[in-house]
C-alpha positions in Angstrom: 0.0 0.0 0.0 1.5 3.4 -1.3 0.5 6.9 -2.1 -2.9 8.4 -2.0 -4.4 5.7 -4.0 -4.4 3.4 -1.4 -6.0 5.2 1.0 -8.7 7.3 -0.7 -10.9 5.6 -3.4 -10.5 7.0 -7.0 -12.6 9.9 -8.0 -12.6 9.4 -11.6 -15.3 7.7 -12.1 -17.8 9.1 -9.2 -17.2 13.3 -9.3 -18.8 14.4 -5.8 -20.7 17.8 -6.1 -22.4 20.2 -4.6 -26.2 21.6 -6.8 -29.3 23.7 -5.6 -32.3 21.3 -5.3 -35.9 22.4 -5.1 -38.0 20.3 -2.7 -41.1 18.5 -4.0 -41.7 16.6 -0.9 -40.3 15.2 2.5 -41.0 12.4 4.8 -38.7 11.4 7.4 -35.4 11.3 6.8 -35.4 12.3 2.8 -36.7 14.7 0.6 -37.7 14.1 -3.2 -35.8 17.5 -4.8 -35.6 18.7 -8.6 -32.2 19.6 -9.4 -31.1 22.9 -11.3 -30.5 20.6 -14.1 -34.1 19.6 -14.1 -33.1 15.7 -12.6 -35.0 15.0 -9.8 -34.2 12.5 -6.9 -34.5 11.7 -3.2 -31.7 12.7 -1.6 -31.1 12.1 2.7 -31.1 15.0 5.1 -28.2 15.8 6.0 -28.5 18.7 8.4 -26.3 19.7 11.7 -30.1 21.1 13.5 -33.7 19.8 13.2 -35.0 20.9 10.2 -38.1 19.6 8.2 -38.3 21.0 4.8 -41.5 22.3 2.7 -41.8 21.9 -0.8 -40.9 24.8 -2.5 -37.4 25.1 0.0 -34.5 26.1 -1.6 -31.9 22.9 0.2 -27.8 22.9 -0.7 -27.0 18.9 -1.6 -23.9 16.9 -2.1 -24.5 14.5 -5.0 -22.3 11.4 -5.8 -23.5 8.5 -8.3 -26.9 7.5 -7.0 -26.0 9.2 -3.5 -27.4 12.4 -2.3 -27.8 14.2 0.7 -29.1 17.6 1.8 -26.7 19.4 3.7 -27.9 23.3 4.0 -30.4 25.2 3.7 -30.6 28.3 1.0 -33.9 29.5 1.7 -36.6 28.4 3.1 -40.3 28.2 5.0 -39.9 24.9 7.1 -39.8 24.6 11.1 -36.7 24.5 12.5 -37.2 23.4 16.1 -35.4 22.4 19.2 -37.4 20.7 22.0 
């Protein structure tokens, strides 16, 4: 085992990236979002603080292959709530 190779998988094939998503719907743990690009999919949320988001939210997500999760919020009319 040598160099950064071994340690880190390849990129190459499986760019990571960060897109705006609209959200269409949420349940639980996921939200179904259309993409900028117009693709949509159901990405996981991702977020530091207890937020459940409304469709119409504007949510940051990290996207990898068939991977996605939401991981900020750009703007918004959910409830973000502590108890």
């Amino acid at each position: 085992m040598s160099g950064p190779q071994a340690i880190w998988p390849s990129t190459e094939t499986s760019a990571a990236r960060l897109s705006e998503a609209e959200v269409l719907a949420s349940a639980g743990g996921a939200a179904d979002v259309r993409l900028d690009e117009g693709d949509e999919r159901t990405v996981t949320l991702a977020f530091t603080f207890p937020y459940r988001p409304q469709p119409g939210d504007r949510l940051l997500v990290w996207l990898q292959e068939a991977d996605g999760y939401a991981v900020g919020v750009l703007s918004g009319a959910g409830q973000a709530r502590l108890d």
